[in-house]
DORO-277300 format. One line per 5 residues: number of its first residue (from 1); their letters; for each residue x, y, z negated of C-alpha. Coordinates in steps of 0.5 Angstrom, whole numbers, plus 500, padded with zeros to 3 digits. Layout:
NUM> a> X/Y/Z | ... .
***
This chain:
1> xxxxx> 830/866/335 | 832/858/334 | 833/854/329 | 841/858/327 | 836/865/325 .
6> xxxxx> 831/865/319 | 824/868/320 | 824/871/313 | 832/873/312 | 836/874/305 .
11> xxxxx> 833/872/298 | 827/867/300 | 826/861/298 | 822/855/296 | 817/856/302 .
16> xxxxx> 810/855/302 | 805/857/308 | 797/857/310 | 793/859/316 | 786/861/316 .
21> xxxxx> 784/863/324 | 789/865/327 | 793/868/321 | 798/865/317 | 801/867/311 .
26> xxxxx> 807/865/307 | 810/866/300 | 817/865/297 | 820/863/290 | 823/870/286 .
31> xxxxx> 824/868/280 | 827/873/275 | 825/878/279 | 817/883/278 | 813/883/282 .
36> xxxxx> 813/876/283 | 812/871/289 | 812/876/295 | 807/875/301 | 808/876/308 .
41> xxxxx> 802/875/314 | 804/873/321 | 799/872/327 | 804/868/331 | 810/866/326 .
46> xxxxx> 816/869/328 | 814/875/327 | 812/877/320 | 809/882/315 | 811/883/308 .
51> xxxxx> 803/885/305 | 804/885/297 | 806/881/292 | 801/876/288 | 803/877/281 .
56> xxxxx> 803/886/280 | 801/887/273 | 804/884/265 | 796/880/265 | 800/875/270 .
61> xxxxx> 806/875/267 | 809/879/262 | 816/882/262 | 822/878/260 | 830/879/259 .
66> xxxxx> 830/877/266 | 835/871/265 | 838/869/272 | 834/864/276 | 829/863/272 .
71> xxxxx> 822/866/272 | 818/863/278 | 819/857/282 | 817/854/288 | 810/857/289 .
76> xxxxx> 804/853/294 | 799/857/297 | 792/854/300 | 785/856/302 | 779/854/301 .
81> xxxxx> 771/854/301 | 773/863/302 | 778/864/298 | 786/863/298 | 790/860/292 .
86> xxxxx> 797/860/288 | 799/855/285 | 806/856/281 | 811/855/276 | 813/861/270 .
91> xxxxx> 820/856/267 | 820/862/262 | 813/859/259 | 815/852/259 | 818/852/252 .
96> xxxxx> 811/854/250 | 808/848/253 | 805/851/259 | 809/853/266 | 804/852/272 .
101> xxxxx> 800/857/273 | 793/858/277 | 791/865/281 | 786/866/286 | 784/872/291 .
106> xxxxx> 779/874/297 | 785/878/300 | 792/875/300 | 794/882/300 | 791/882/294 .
111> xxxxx> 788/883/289 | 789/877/285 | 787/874/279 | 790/874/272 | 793/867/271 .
116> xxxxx> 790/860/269 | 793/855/265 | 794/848/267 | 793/843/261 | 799/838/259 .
121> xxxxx> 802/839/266 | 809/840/265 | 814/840/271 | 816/844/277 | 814/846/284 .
126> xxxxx> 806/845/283 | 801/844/290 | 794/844/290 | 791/840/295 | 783/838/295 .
131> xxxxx> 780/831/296 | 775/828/300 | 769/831/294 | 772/837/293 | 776/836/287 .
136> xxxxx> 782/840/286 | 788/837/285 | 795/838/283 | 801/835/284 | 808/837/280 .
141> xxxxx> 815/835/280 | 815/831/272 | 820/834/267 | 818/829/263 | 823/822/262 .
146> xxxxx> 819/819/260 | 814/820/266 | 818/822/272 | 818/822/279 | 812/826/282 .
151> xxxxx> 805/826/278 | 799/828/280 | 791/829/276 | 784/832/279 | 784/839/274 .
156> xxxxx> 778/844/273 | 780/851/276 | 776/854/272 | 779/852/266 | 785/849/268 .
161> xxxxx> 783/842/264 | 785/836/267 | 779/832/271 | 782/825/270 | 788/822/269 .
166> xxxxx> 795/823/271 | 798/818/275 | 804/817/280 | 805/819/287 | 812/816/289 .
171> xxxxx> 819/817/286 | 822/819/294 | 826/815/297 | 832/815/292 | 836/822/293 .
176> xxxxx> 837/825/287 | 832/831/284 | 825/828/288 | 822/835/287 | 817/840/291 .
181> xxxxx> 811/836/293 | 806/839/298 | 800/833/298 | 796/833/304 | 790/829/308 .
186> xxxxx> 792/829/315 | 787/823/319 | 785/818/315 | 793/818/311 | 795/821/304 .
191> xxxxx> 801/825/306 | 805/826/301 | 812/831/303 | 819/832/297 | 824/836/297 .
196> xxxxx> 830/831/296 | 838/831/295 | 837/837/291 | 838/845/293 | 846/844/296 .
201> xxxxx> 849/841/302 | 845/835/301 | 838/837/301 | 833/834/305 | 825/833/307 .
206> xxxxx> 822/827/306 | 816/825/307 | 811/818/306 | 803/817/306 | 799/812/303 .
211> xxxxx> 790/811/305 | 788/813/298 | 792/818/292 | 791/811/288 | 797/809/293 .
216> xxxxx> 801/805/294 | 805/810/299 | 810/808/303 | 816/813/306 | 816/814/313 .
221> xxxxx> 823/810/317 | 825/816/319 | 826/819/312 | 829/825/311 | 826/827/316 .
226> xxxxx> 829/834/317 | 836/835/314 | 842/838/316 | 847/835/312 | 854/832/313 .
231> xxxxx> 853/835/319 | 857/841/324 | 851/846/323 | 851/854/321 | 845/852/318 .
236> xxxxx> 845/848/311 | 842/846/305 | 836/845/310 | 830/842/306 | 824/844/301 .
241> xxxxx> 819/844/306 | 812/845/308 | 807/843/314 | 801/848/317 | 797/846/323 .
246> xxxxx> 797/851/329 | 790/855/332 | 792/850/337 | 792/845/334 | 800/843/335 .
251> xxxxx> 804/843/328 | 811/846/326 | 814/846/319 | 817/851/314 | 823/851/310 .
256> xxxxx> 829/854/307 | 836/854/308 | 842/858/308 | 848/860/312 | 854/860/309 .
261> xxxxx> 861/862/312 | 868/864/310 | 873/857/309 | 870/852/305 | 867/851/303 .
266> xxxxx> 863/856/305 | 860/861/301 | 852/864/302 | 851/871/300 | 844/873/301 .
271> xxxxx> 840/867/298 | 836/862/300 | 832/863/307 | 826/861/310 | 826/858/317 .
276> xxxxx> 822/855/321 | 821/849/326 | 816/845/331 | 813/838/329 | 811/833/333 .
281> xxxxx> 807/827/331 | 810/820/333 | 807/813/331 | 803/818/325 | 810/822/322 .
286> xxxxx> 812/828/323 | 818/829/328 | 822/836/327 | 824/840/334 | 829/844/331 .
291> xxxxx> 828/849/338 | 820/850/339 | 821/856/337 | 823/864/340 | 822/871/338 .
296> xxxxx> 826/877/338 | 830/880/332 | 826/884/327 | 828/890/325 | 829/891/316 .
301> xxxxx> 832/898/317 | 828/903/313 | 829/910/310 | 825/911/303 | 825/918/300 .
306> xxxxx> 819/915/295 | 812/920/298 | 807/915/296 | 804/915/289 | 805/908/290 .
311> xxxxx> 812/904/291 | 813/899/297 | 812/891/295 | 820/891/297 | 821/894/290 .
316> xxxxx> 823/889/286 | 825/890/278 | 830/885/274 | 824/882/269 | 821/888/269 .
321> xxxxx> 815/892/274 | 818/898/277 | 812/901/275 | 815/900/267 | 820/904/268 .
326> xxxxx> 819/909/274 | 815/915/277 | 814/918/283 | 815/926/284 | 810/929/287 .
331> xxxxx> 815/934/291 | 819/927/293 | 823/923/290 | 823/918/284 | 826/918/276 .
336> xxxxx> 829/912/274 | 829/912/266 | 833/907/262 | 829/907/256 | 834/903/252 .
341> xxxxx> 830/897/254 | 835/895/259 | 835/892/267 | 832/899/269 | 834/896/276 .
346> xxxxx> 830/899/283 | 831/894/288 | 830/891/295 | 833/883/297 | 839/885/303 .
351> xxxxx> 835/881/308 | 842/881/314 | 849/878/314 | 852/885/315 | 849/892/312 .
356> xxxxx> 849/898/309 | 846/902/304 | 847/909/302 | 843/913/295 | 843/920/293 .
361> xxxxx> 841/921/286 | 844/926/280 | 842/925/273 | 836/929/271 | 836/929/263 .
366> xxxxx> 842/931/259 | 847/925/259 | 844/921/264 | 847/917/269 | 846/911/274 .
371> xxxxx> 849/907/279 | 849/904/286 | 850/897/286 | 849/890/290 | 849/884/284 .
376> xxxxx> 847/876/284 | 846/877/277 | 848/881/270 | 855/878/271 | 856/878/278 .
381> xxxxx> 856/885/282 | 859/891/286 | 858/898/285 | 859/906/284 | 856/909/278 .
386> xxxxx> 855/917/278 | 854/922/271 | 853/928/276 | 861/929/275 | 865/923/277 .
391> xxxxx> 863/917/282 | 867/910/279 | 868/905/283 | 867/897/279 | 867/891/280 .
396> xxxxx> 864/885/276 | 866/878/276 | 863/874/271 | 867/877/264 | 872/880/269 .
401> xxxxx> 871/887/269 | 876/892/274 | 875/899/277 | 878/901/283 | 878/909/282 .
406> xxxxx> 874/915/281 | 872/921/285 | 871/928/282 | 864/931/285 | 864/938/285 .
411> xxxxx> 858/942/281 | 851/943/284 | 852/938/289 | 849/931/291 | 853/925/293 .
416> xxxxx> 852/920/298 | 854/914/295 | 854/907/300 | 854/899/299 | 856/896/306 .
421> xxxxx> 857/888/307 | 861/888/313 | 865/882/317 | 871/880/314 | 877/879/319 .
426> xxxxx> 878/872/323 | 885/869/323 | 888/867/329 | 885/860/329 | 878/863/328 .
431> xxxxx> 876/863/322 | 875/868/317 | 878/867/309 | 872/870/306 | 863/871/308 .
436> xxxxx> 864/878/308 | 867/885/305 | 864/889/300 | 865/896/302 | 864/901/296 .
441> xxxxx> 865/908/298 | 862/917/297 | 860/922/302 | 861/929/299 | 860/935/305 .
446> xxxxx> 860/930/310 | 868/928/308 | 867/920/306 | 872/917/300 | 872/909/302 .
451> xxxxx> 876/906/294 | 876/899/298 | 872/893/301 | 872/887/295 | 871/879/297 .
456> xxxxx> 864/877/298 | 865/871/296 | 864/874/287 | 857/875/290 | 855/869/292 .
461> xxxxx> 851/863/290 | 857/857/291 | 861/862/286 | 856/866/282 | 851/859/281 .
466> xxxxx> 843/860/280 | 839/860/286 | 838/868/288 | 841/872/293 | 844/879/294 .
471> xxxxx> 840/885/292 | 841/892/293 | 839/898/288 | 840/904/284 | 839/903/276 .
476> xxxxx> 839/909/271 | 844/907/266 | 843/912/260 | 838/917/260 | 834/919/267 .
481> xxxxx> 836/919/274 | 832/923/280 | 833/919/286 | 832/923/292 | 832/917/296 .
486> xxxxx> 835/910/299 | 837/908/306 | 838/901/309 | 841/900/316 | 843/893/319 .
491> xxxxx> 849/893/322 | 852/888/328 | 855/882/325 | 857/876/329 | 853/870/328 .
496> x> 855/865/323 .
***
């Protein structure tokens, strides 16, 4: 691995990372997406384990119309005196005076607590770090104008009250959208770190300290001292990170990034990724290298054929537990219902530049009818749709809405619908017009009916907005449908 190769690919952002002993764990942002705030362990930070998902049930977050790129946002995970914390930001609950939000547990894998509220803190991208008394305290990016910057107060975990007063750490050093503070006391220093420049091309780590938390603190002379902006990088957007002590003593950092391709101005398709990088310590600041670390590629293929009473953490709803509209059959397989709630929508982040994606199913009441697809949101998606007669290909850009054929299906027999995100073709001056193409295609008795292969570009975060990325899965659009079951396979792509 090196700094061109994320440690955790596809949909996950906002980074947030702790070690106790010789383990470390790592949570991401998901935003619109239930379970909320995936969790992965590792014990030598390259290689990673995905154990759970920190919000499991309607107690901690009720379900939502699951409007894009809302839900929860950039996430701090700590651990202290036994017991690891999250702390984090439903956007959806700002509007009702309460968006940061406090959960605890003894085992990351979980489970973890019902959420507590923390009082008057109205922001984003909460931290939670503990003073030299032990107080806890939570730092927040303001969305108040009259108050902005970073704000920070000692709060009651219990209750989540406030302690003491609010006061202000730092406005960063100037770019635009100071937000993402990770607070942490370092020797004898304050240390406070920003995300910066916002979470686009201009993005960017600082970092300034102070002796007390009553500051005044001051930024680093390097600052930012991690980006990869206006420079010829595969790698952008580099920024929203977060420090960890090793074992050993020695410090590395993690962060998110991107890695677009196609012509500029470059198109990223699978979400905002994790990264990771080595720190030093120079004159009392952090220095980034970029190439401390090595691994080998992971392996993200898997075939699910739902045996298990309980679903893999890798499925995802839109706005909604799978369990809520989901059910395991004992025999093997599961029924997706469309219960006329809408977003009945089993999903798993596609985690690789190219891949592909096949899923049996037929319907199993009468009139039921479902879909294959890979979407960044409601607007903006690609896919095959089957009512046990008819496969159709669909592709929906924004309020554009076009078919690319039908397939017949013969009686009594099950197709094999597949989504594959393949290279697209380089130009004789070596680059490629689009990131990649979609491929949509049938298999029936073993003969394929490929309807086309699509511009990827639709299915990107440049064009679509928000800050998601791709999914993949299958959604019962009217009735119910019996999946048999779902494969996902990376295939060879060249680097970005």
């Amino acid at each position: 691995m090196s700094a061109m190769e994320p440690i955790l690919p596809g949909f996950y952002p906002d980074p947030s990372i702790c070690r106790v002993g010789d383990s470390y764990y790592l949570i991401n942002s998901s935003f619109e997406y239930l379970p909320g705030i995936p969790i992965h362990v590792s014990t030598d930070l390259v290689t990673w384990k995905l154990v759970g998902n920190a919000l499991t049930r309607p107690s901690q977050i009720g379900e939502h119309d699951g409007y894009p790129s809302a839900g929860i946002f950039a996430p701090t995970i700590r651990h202290h005196d036994g017991r690891f914390w999250i702390i984090g930001t439903n956007v959806n609950e700002i509007p009702l005076g309460r968006g940061h939000f406090l959960i605890h547990a003894e085992d990351p894998a979980g489970p973890w607590s019902d959420p507590v509220h923390v009082a008057g803190a109205i922001g984003i991208d909460p931290d939670i770090a503990w003073d030299e008394e032990g107080t806890a305290r939570v730092s927040w990016c303001s969305l108040n104008p009259e108050q902005p910057g970073i704000l920070s107060a000692p709060v009651d975990t219990t209750t989540g009250a406030m302690a003491g007063p609010v006061r202000e750490l730092w406005q960063g050093t100037g770019l635009a959208f100071p937000e993402g503070p990770h607070l942490y006391r370092i020797g004898d220093w304050w240390y406070l770190l920003l995300a910066e420049g916002g979470t686009e091309r201009g993005h960017a780590a600082t970092i300034a300290r102070a002796r007390t938390l009553d500051g005044p603190f001051e930024g680093a002379p390097h600052n930012p001292f991690l980006s990869h902006r206006s420079l010829a990088h595969p790698v952008q957007n580099t920024g929203h990170a977060d420090l960890v002590e090793l074992a050993d003593g020695t410090w590395a950092a993690v962060h998110l990034g991107v890695r677009p391709r196609g012509q500029t101005p470059g198109f990223h398709t699978n979400g905002r990724e994790t990264f990771l990088v080595g720190v030093d310590w120079e004159d009392g600041w952090p220095v980034v290298d970029e190439s401390r670390f090595t691994q080998s590629p992971a392996e993200h293929a898997f075939a699910e054929s739902f045996t298990d009473a309980d679903l893999h953490p890798r499925w995802l709803g839109v706005g909604r537990f799978p369990a809520s509209f989901t059910s395991v059959i004992p025999e093997g397989g599961i029924v997706v219902e469309a219960d006329g709630r809408g977003h009945a929508l089993l999903a798993s982040r596609a985690t690789d530049l190219a891949w592909s994606a096949t899923a049996r199913f037929e319907p199993s009441s009468e009139g039921g009818f479902g879909r294959l697809l890979v979407r960044i949101d409601d607007r903006n998606w690609y896919g095959l749709t089957y009512n046990g007669r008819t496969v159709e290909a669909t592709v929906t850009i924004g309020p554009v809405e076009h078919s690319l054929g039908r397939y017949d299906v013969k009686a009594g027999t099950v197709p094999t619908l597949r989504v594959s995100a393949n290279d697209a073709p380089v130009l004789p001056h070596g680059v490629a017009l689009e990131p990649d193409l979609i491929e949509l295609a049938v298999v029936v008795d073993g003969a394929e009916h490929v309807f086309g292969a699509v511009d990827g570009r639709y299915l990107s975060t440049e064009v679509a907005g928000g800050f998601t990325g791709r999914v993949f899965g299958v959604e019962a659009l009217a009735g119910s449908i019996h999946v048999h079951d779902i494969h996902y396979t990376p295939t060879t792509s060249r680097n970005p």
